[in-house]
C-alpha positions in Angstrom: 14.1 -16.5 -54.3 11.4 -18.9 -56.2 8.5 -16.4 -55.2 10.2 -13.3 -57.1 10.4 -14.9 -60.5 6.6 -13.6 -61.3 6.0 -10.4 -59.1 7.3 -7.3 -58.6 8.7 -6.1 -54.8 8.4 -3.2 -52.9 11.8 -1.7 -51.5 14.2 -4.4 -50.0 17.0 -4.6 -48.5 19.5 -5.9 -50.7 23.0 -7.6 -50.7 25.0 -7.9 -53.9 28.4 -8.7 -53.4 29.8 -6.4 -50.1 27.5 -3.7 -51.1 24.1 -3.4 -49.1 22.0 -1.6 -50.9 17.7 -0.2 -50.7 16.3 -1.2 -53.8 12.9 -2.2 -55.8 13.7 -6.0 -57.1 12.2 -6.8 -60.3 12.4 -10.7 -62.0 14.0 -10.2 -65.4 13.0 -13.9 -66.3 15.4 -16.7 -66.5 16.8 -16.1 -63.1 17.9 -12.7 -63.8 16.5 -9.8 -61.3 16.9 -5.8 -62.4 17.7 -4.0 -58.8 16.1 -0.3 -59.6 16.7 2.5 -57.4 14.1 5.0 -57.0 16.4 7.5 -58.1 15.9 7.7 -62.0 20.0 9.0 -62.3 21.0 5.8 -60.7 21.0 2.5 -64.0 19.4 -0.4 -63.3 21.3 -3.3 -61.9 20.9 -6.8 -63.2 22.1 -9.5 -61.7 21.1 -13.3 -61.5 19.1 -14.3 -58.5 22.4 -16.5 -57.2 24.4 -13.2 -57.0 21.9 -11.3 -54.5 20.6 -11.7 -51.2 17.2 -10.2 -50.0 18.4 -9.3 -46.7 14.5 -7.7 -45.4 12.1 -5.2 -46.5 12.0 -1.9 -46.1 8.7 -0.9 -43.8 9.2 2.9 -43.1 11.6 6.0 -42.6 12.8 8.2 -40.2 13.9 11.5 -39.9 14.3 13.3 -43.1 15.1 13.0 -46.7 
């Protein structure tokens, strides 16, 4: 989790807790990370860098939306 404390990610797959979850991962600074959905009705999560997993990234879709 090192490498995400000074960039920004592109869509990951997430784990916080027993929730799996598609997200944008964004460092907050002092081990904190904001998990933002891409849906602007859904709040930012924030969350220190302990409490979540990146489980993999997301690298297309399928079907529709």
């Amino acid at each position: 989790m090192g490498d995400l404390a000074h960039r920004r990610i592109r869509h990951q797959l997430t784990g916080h807790g027993d929730t799996i979850m598609v997200k944008r991962v964004a460092s907050k600074g002092a081990g904190r990370l904001a998990l933002l959905s891409q849906n602007l009705a859904y709040l930012p999560v924030e969350v220190s860098a302990d409490e979540a997993e990146i489980i993999g990234r997301v690298v297309g879709k399928a079907g529709r939306l």
